[in-house]
C-alpha positions as CSV (number, residue, x, y, z in Angstrom):
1,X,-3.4,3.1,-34.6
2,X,0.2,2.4,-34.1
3,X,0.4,-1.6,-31.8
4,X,3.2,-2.2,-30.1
5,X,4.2,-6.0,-28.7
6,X,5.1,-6.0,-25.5
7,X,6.8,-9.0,-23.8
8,X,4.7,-10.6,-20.6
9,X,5.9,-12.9,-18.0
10,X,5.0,-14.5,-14.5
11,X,7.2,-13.5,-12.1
12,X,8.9,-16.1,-10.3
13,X,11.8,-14.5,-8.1
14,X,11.2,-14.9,-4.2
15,X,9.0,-17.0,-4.9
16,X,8.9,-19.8,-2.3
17,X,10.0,-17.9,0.5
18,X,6.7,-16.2,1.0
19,X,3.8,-18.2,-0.9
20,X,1.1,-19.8,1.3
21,X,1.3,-23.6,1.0
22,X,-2.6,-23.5,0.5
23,X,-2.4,-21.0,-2.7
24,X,-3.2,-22.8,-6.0
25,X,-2.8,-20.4,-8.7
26,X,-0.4,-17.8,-9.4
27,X,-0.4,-14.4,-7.3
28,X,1.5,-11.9,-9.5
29,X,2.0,-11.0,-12.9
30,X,4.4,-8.6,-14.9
31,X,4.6,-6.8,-17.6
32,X,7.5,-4.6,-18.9
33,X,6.4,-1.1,-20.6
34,X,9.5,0.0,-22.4
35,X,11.8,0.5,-19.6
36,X,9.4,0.1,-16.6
37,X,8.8,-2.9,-14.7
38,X,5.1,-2.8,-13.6
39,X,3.9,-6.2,-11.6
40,X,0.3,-7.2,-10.7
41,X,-0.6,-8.3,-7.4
42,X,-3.6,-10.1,-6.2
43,X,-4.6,-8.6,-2.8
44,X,-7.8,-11.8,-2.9
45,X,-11.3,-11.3,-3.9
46,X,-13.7,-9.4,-2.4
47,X,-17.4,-10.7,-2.0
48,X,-19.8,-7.8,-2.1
49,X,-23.4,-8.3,-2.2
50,X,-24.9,-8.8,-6.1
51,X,-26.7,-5.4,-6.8
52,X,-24.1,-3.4,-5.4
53,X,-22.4,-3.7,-8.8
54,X,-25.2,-2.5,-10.8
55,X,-27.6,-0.4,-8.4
56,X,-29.7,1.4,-11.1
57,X,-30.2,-1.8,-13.1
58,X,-33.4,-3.7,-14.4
59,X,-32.9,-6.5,-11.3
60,X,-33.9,-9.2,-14.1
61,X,-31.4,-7.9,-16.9
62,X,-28.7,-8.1,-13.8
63,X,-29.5,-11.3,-12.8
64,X,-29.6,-12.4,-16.8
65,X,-26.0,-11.1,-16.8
66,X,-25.2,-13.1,-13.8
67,X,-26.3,-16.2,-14.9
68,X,-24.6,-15.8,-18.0
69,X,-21.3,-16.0,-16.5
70,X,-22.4,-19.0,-14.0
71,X,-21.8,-16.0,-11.3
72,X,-24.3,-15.9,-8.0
73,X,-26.9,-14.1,-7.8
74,X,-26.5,-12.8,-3.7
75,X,-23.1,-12.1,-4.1
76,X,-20.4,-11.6,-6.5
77,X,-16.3,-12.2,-6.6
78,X,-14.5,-9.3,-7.2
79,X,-10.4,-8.7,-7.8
80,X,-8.8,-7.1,-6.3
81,X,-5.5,-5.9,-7.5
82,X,-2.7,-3.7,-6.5
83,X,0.4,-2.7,-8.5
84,X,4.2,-2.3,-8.5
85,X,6.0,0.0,-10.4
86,X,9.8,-0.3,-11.0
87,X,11.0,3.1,-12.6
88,X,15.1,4.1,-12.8
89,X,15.4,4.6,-8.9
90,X,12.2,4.4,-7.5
91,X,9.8,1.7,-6.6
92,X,6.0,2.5,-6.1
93,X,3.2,0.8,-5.1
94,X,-0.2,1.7,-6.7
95,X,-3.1,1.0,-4.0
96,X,-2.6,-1.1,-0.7
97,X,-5.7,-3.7,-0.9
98,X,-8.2,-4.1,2.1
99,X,-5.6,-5.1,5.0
100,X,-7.8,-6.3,7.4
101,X,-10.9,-3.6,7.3
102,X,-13.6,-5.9,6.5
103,X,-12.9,-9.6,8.2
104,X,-15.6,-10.9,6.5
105,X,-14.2,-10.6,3.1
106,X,-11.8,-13.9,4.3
107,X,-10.5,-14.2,0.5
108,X,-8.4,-10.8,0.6
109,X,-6.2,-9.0,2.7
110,X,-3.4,-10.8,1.2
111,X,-0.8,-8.4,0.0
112,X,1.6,-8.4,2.8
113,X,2.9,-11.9,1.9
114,X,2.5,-11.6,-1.4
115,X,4.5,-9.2,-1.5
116,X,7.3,-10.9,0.1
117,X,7.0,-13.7,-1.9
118,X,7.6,-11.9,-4.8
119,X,10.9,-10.6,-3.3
120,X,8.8,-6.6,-2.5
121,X,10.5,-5.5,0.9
122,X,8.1,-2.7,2.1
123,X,11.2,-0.9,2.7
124,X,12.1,-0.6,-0.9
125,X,9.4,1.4,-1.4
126,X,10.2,4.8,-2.3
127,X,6.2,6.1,-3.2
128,X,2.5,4.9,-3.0
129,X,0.1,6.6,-5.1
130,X,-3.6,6.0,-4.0
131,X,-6.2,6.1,-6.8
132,X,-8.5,6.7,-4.6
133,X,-9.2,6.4,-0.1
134,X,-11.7,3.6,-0.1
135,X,-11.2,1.4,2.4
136,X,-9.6,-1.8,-0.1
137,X,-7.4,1.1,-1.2
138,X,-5.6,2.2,2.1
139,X,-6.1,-0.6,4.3
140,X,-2.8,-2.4,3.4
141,X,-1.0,0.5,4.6
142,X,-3.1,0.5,8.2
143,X,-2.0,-3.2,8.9
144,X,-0.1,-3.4,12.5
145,X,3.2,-3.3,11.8
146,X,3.5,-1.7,8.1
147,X,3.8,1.8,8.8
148,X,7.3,0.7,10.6
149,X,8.6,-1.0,7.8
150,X,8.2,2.2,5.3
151,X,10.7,4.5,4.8
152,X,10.7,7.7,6.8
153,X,11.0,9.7,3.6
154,X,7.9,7.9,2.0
155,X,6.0,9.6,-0.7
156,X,2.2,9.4,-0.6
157,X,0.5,11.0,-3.6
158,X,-2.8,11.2,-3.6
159,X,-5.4,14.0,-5.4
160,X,-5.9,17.0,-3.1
161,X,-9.7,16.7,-3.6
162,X,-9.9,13.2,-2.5
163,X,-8.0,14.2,1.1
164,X,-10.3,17.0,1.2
165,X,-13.4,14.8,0.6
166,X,-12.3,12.2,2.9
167,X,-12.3,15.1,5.9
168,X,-16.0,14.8,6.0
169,X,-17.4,12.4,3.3
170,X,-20.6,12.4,1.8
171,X,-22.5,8.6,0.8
172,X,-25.5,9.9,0.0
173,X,-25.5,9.1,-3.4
174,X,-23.9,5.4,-3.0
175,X,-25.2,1.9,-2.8
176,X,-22.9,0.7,0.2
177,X,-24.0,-1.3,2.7
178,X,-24.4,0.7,6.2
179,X,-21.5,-1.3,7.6
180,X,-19.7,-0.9,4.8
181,X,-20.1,3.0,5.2
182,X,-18.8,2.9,8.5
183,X,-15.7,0.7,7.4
184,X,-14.7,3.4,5.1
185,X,-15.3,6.2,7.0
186,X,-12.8,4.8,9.9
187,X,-10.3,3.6,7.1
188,X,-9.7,7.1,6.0
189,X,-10.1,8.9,9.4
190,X,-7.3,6.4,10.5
191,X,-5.5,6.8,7.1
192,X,-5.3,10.6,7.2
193,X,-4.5,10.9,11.1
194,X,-1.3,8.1,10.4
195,X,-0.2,9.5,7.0
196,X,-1.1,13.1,6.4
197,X,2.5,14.1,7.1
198,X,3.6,12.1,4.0
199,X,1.1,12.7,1.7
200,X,2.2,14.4,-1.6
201,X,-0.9,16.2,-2.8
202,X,-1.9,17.8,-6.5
203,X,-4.4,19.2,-8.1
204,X,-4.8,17.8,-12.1
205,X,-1.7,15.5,-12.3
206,X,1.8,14.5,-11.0
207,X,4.9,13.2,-12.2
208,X,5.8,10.2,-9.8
209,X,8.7,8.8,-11.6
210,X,10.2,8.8,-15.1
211,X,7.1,7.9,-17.1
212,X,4.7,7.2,-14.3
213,X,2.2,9.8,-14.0
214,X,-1.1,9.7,-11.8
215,X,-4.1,11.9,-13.0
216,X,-7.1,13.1,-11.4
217,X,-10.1,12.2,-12.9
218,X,-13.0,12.3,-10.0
219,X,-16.3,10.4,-10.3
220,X,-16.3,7.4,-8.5
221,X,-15.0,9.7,-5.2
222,X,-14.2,13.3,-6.0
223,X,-10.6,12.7,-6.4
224,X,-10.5,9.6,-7.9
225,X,-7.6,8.9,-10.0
226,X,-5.7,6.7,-12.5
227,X,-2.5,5.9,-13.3
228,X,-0.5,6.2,-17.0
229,X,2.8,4.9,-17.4
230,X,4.6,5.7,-21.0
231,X,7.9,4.2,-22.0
232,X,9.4,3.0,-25.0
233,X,6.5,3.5,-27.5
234,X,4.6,1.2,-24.6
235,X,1.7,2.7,-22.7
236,X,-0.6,1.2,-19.5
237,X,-3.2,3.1,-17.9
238,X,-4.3,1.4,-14.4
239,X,-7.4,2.6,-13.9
240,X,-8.6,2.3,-10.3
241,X,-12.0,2.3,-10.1
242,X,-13.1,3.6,-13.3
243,X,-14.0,0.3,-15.3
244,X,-15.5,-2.8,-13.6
245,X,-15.9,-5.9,-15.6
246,X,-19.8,-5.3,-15.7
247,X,-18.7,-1.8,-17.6
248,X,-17.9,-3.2,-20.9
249,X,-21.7,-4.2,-21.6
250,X,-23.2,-1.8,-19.3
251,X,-21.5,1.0,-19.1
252,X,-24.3,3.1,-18.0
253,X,-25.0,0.7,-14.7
254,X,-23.7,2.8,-11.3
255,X,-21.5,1.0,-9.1
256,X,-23.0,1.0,-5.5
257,X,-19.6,2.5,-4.4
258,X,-19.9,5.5,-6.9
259,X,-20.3,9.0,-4.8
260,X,-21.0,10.7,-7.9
261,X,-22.4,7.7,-10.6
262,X,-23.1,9.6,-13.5
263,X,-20.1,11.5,-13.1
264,X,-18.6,7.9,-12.8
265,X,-20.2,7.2,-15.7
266,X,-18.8,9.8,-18.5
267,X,-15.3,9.4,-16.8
268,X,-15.5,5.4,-17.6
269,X,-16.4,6.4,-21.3
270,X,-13.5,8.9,-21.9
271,X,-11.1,6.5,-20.1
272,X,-12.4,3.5,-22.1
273,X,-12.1,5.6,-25.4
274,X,-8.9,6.9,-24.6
275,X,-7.6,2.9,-24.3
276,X,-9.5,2.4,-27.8
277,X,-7.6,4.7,-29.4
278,X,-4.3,4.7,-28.1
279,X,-3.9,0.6,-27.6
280,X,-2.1,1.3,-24.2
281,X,-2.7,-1.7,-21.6
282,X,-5.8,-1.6,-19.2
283,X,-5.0,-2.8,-15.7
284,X,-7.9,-1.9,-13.2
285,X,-8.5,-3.0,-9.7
286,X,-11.3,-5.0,-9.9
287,X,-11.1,-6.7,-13.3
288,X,-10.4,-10.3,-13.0
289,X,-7.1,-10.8,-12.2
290,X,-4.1,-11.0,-13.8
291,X,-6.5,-7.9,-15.3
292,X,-3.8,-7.3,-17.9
293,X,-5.7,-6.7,-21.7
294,X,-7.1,-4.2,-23.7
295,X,-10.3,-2.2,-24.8
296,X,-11.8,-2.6,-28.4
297,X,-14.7,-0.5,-29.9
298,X,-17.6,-2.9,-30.5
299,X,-20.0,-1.4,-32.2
300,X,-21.3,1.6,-29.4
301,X,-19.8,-0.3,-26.7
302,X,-16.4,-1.8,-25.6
303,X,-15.0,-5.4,-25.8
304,X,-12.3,-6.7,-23.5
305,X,-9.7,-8.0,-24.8
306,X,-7.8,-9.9,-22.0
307,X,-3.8,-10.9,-22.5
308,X,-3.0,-14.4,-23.3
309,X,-0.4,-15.6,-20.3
310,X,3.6,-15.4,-21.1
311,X,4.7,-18.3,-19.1
């Protein structure tokens, strides 16, 4: 398998216009694939309830896991990460974060600023692809006041099966929380009613921009979908909701937000074997951010290998 180095950094430009005063740790991170500038931003962490993340697990091999990473057993931290893509002309923004659909989850909902303080004018932005119409997906974009900062001629591209799901969804096979299931279902009601005129649907895959293309590959909603960006010998994949940082040892454990988990399932397989064998960069939502690395082969599982910081 052919390795390519590729050249990381934390971005620092625009910086202290926008940062909080109270943030202690760094927000974004970039890394260049060939030609293509793609940046990493922390939209906060989530803090969903413990078993969500592992719904059909052995309740004392999920709490072993837990404790083996100091984590809590009632609820959990998890990323939750948004992207910027800087191809020839065109600047896109992969996923919105939560906005403010869940004011209970008081750690996120922090894209707005972070993107200003990384110099991001919403303006700029010429596309948003949406992996996927959960609720920490869309609700950046639902935000009072965003939509009139976009550009008329905004590009939203999004799988035709995932608008068509979100018209009447089904949860019947998910873990979510009732509230939860209400939170999402008024996300994408509000989403599609606001948006639908922009939206830039397809069926298997679509080119967004010079080496950025976003591919259907359903399970964890019907048209869920990831990300691959090729230039210069380079390659990242960001991969939605497809890998959690649970999936690596358990790759067989359903996430409680999975409307089809064993679909979920063999999709996070092929997507982890594809990274295995092709080297590309792993950025995924809810991998712990900068959430920049790679996937090994470890015997019949997968090992993350997570980047070491350019700084």
């Amino acid at each position: 398998m052919e390795q390519h180095q590729t050249r990381m950094k934390v971005d620092t430009t625009g910086f202290a216009g926008g940062v909080k005063r109270d943030e202690l740790v760094p927000s974004r991170y970039v890394v260049r694939i060939g030609e293509i500038d793609v940046m990493v931003i922390s939209d906060g962490v989530l803090e969903p309830p413990a078993e969500s993340m592992a719904t059909n697990a052995d309740p004392v091999i999920r709490t072993a896991w837990l404790d083996e990473r100091f984590l809590a057993h009632d609820v959990f931290d998890w990323a939750l990460n948004a992207v910027v893509v800087r191809s020839g002309s065109q600047t896109i923004l992969v996923d919105s974060g939560i906005g403010g659909e869940v004011p209970d989850f008081r750690r996120a909902g922090q894209l707005g600023h972070r993107l200003a303080a990384a110099g991001i004018d919403l303006g700029s932005v010429t596309d948003v692809v949406l992996t996927h119409m959960h609720f920490d997906h869309v609700g950046g974009l639902l935000v009072d006041g965003v939509k009139e900062k976009l550009r008329p001629d905004l590009r939203i591209h999004v799988s035709a099966a995932e608008a068509k799901f979100w018209e009447a969804p089904d949860f019947s096979r998910t873990g979510m929380p009732p509230v939860l299931v209400e939170t999402a279902r008024s996300a994408s009601r509000r989403f599609l009613d606001e948006y639908r005129s922009q939206l830039r649907t397809f069926e298997k895959e679509q080119d967004v921009a010079p080496g950025v293309v976003v591919a259907r590959t359903g399970g964890h909603t019907p048209g869920h979908s990831v990300v691959r960006i090729a230039s210069g010998g380079n390659r990242l994949v960001f991969g939605g909701d497809a890998i959690f940082p649970v999936s690596f040892d358990h790759p067989e454990w359903h996430n409680g937000f999975e409307h089809d988990p064993e679909e979920a399932t063999r999709v996070r397989m092929k997507l982890m074997r594809e990274l295995a064998e092709t080297g590309a960069w792993l950025v995924s939502t809810h991998m712990p951010f900068p959430s920049v690395g790679r996937v090994a082969v470890d015997g019949d599982l997968f090992r993350w290998v997570p980047v070491w910081w350019d700084y």
